[in-house]
C-alpha positions, 0 to 999 in steps of 0.5 A: 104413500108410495105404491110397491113393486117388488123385484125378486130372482130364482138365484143370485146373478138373476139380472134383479138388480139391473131390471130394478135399475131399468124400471125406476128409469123408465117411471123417471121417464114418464114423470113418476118419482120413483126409489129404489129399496134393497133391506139387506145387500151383500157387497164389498163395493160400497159408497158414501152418501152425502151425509158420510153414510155406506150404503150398497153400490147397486142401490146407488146405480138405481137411485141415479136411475131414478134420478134421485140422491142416494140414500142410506135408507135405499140400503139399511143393511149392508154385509160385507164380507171379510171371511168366508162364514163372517162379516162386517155389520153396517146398520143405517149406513153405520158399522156395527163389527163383525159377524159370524153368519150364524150369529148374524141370523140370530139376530137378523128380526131384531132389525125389522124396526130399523128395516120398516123405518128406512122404508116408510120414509122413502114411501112418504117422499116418492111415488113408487118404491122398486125394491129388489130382493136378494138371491132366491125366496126359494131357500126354504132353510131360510124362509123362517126369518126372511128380512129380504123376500118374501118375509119383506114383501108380507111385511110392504104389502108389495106384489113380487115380479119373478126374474129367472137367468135363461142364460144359464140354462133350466130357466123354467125348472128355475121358475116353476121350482121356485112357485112351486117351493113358496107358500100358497100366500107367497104365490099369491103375491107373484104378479108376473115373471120374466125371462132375462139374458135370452139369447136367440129366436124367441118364436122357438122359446114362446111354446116353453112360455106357454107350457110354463104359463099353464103350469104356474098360473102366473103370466109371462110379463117378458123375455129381456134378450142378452145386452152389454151396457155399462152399468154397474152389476152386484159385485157378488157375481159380477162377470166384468172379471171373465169379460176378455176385451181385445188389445188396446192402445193401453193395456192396464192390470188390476189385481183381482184380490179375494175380498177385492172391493170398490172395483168400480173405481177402474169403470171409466177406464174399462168404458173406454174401447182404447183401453184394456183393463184386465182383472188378474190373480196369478203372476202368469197372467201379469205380462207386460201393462201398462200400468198395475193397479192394487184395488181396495180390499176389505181384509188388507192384511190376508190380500196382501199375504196372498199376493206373497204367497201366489208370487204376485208380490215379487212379480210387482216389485220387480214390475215396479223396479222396471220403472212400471206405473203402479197405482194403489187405492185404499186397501191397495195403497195401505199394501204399497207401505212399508208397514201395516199394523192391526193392534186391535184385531180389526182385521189380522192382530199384529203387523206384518211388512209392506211391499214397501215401494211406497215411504208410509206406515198404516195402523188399523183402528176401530173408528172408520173414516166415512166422508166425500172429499174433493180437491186437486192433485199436488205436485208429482214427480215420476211418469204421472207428473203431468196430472199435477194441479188436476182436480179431483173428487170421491169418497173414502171408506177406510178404517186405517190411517196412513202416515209418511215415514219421513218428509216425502210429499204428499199425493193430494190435496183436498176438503172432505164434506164432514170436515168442510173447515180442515183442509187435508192431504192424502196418499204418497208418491214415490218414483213411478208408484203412488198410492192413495184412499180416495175411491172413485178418483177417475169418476172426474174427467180430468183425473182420468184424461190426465193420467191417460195422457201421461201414460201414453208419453210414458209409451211414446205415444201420443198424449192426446189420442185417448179422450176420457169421457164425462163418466156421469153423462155415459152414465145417463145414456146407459141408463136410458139405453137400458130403459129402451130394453125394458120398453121394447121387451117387457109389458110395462101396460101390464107392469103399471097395473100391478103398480096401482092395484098392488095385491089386488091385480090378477095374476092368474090365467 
């Protein structure tokens, strides 16, 4: 059976799932299979496995880490928002409905079975499980039916590393509050802490180290200084909106919607230092791009009316009426038609109009496509002509179907791996606006060259001054960029005893 090694923070945003994601690619590195484990995630970034299951982003960033498939039992439960008290069940990679928090949290125990299950079918297949914890153990209203922490943790028998955010400042007050607020079984299970995000001289932090050590009994396993790498961070409070990048050659828009999800279809554009990608949510901020882009959303239909509310419509209309690119994925596509229907309530009962710079209809059913796909671009008129024939590949996740409202061509033509034999079409195109349902469509090189070079010409720029990179190998050198981070600043010597002798490892001073 594989041994534990539990990733737990003083709050949200801690660095958890960065420092899980480090960890399994250091043990990838010196020969330990390791797997990553997260018994509740919630995010509205998700992703489909090859078997058409969803499953959390930031589990899939440490599976690919590990060097291992992600997995749906990495991630047995995933909330994703849809309101601010409700959310969207996903059970095994399966939605379940909606629910409010407090419905939620009365039934949450019902799912340890489904919990334990995940986990010991990852512990028979690998070496080490790295599992990460979710916001704080800390929240004592919350200890009585915890599935995430330290409930969890009593439940695999794992000892727990400690990750407080200095960056953020009271980072001992985090640590020594958080030790202080457990029961004295759940201290016992604190192997170690680490400082992370630490910006500055550490020789001037090293006697808080001590001070905290003496107070807490438990020893500080290291300091993670502040680092910038291209790795995907839990969308909850990712800091990739705020991130102000100078001017490039292309400057692209990205409207930053309130349930905005699958933002990480833009990261190869935003990796690339001649592009500018900028998150917005007010028409002031809009300017003069580029290209526009309508990300996904997990509630279509209220993203779309405040955009009508805040002006951001009619500042895109107008944007498109100029002859300007916008592109819409997903929930961005669907906001692009002429019409979106919800006859069942699944998000917002009725219809309501569409931007209508796109010749399609959307209606909203219970049932939710789930599958990997991979095919071409069609042909294409307007200024993305060039990305005609392009290959293209990703995942959709969408509970809509989207129809044409007359013979208009269609944007891509492709095979989704759940129905290898049918050969589909997907998205609509219409002067410079296009739309679509795949997520991840600039992950493959081509698709992302392809449409960087055809808004170039569309400039009178030189197509070929942009190169887009092969995101998966960026992605390998990120990981192992971040796993040099974790050799340099944290005492693995110390870590892979807390591994093989699991509760049994000291902890005390």
């Amino acid at each position: 059976m594989a041994r534990p090694i539990m990733i737990q923070g003083t709050m949200s945003n801690a660095g958890k799932s960065i420092l899980a994601g480090g960890l399994c690619r250091v043990l990838k590195q010196d020969g330990i299979k390791a797997v990553p484990f997260k018994s509740q995630n919630m995010a509205l970034n998700s992703y489909i496995t090859k078997d058409g299951l969803e499953m959390g982003r930031a589990q899939v960033m440490q599976a690919e880490a590990a060097g291992v498939e992600p997995d749906v039992c990495m991630n047995p439960i995933l909330l994703k928002p849809t309101s601010d008290t409700g959310s969207q069940v996903i059970l095994n990679g399966e939605p379940k409905g909606v629910m409010s928090a407090a419905e939620y949290y009365r039934h949450k125990r019902e799912y340890i079975p489904f919990i334990l299950d995940a986990y010991q079918k990852l512990e028979r297949s690998s070496d080490v499980v790295v599992i990460e914890g979710a916001g704080s153990p800390a929240e004592i209203n919350l200890k009585q039916d915890d599935i995430v922490n330290m409930g969890l943790a009593k439940l695999v028998d794992a000892p727990v590393l400690l990750v407080g955010d200095i960056d953020r400042g009271g980072v001992f007050a985090q640590i020594a509050g958080t030790v202080m607020l457990l029961d004295e079984d759940e201290r016992e299970r604190i192997k170690g802490t680490v400082i992370n995000k630490f910006r500055g001289d550490i020789s001037i932090l090293k006697p808080g180290l001590s001070m905290l050590e003496e107070r807490i009994r438990v020893p500080v396993l290291g300091v993670i200084p502040w680092f910038d790498l291209d790795i995907e961070e839990e969308d909850s409070l990712t800091e990739r909106f705020q991130k102000k990048r100078k001017p490039g050659l292309l400057d692209f828009a990205v409207i930053r919607l309130p349930r905005i999800s699958n933002f990480t279809d833009f990261a190869p554009l935003e990796a690339l230092e001649e592009v500018s990608v900028r998150y917005i949510s007010s028409p002031d901020e809009l300017g003069t791009p580029d290209a526009v882009f309508l990300p996904g959303s997990k509630n279509t239909i209220e993203d779309l009316l405040w955009m009508r509310q805040n002006g951001l419509e009619v500042r895109i209309l107008k944007y498109a009426g100029q002859g300007g690119i916008v592109f819409g994925i997903c929930g961005g596509y669907q906001m692009l038609g002429e019409e979106i229907s919800d006859p069942e309530g699944e998000e917002h009962r009725g219809s309501v109009r569409g931007m209508g710079l796109l010749p399609v209809f959307t209606v909203f059913k219970k049932e939710k496509r789930r599958t990997r796909v991979k095919g071409r671009f069609r042909e294409i008129s307007g200024a993305l002509a060039d990305m005609g024939g392009a290959k293209m590949e990703g995942y959709e996740i969408h509970m809509g179907d989207t129809c044409p409202s007359g013979e208009e061509e269609p944007l891509l033509s492709f095979t989704a791996e759940s129905e290898p034999d049918s050969p589909r079409t997907d998205g609509a195109q219409q002067g410079n606006v296009y739309g679509c349902y795949v997520h991840g469509i600039f992950d493959a090189r081509m698709t992302a060259e392809r449409f960087l070079s055809a808004v170039l010409k569309k400039k009178g720029c030189d197509p070929g001054q942009i190169r887009a990179a092969d995101w998966k190998s960026h992605k390998e050198e990120q990981y192992d960029k971040l796993a040099d981070i974790i050799r340099g600043h944290l005492d693995m010597d110390a870590i892979y005893r807390i591994i093989e002798r699991g509760m049994e490892a000291p902890c005390g001073l």
